[in-house]
C-alpha positions as CSV (number, residue, x, y, z in Angstrom):
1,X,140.5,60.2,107.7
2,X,140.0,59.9,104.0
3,X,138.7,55.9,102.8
4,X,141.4,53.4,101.8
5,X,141.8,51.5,98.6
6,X,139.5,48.0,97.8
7,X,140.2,47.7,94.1
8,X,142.2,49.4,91.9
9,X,142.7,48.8,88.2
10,X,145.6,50.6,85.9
11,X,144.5,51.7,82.0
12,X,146.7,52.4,79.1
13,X,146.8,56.1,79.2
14,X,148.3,55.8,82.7
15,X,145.7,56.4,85.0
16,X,143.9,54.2,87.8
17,X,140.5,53.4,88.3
18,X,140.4,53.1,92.0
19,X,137.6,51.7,94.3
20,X,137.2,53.3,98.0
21,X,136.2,51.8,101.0
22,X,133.1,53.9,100.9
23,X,132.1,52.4,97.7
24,X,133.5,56.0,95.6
25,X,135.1,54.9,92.1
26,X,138.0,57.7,90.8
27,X,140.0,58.0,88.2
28,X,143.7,59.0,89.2
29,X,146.3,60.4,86.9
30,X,149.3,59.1,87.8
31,X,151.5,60.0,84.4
32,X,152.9,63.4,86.6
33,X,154.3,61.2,88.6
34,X,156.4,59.1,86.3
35,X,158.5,61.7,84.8
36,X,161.1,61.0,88.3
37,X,163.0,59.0,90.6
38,X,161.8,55.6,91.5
39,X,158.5,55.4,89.5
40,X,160.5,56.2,86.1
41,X,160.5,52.1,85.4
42,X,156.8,52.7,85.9
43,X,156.6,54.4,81.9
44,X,157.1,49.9,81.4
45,X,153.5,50.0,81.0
46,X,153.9,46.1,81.5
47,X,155.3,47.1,85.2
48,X,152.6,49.5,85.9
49,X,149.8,47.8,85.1
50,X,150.6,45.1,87.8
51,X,149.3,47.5,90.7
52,X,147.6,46.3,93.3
53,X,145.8,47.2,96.8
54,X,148.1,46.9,99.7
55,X,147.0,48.1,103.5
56,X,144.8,50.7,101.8
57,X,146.8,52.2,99.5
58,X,148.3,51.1,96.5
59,X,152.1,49.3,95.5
60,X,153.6,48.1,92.7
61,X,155.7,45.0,92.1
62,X,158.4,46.8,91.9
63,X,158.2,48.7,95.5
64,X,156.9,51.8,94.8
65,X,153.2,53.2,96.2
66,X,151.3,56.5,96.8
67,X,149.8,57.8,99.7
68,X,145.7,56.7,100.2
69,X,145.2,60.2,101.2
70,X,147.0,61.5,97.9
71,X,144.5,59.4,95.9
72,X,141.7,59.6,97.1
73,X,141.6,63.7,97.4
74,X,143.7,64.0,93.7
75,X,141.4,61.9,91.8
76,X,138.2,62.7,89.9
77,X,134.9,61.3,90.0
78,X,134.6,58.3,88.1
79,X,131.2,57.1,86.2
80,X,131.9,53.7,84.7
81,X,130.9,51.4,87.5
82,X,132.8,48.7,86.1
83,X,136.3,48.0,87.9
């Protein structure tokens, strides 16, 4: 099983800096994901900023969330240690 979400932080260019369980920092790119269905309102960058961790994973305020396996395995390697 792949580590669950602890913090997670959205930026302007539409990515999330995400803490892990295991104390790993990534960067997720979450703009291919915005282009459909329910996370369209998410291009509102004043809705997606407003993500939070929920049960190890991730949700918006708005319903929608991503799979903690999804993020954890697409997201890169992220050097800034500050969350």
């Amino acid at each position: 099983m792949n580590p669950r979400v602890k913090k997670v932080k959205a930026t302007r260019d539409y990515n999330l800096i995400i803490e892990f369980t295991n104390g790993e920092k990534k960067r997720f790119n979450a703009k291919p994901y915005l282009n459909s269905g329910i996370f369209l309102e998410l291009l509102d960058y004043e809705k997606f900023r407003k993500v939070r961790p929920c049960f190890g994973s991730i949700q918006w305020e708005t319903g929608q969330d991503l799979c903690p396996d999804t993020l954890y395995l697409e997201s890169k390697k992220y050097s800034n240690q500050n969350l």
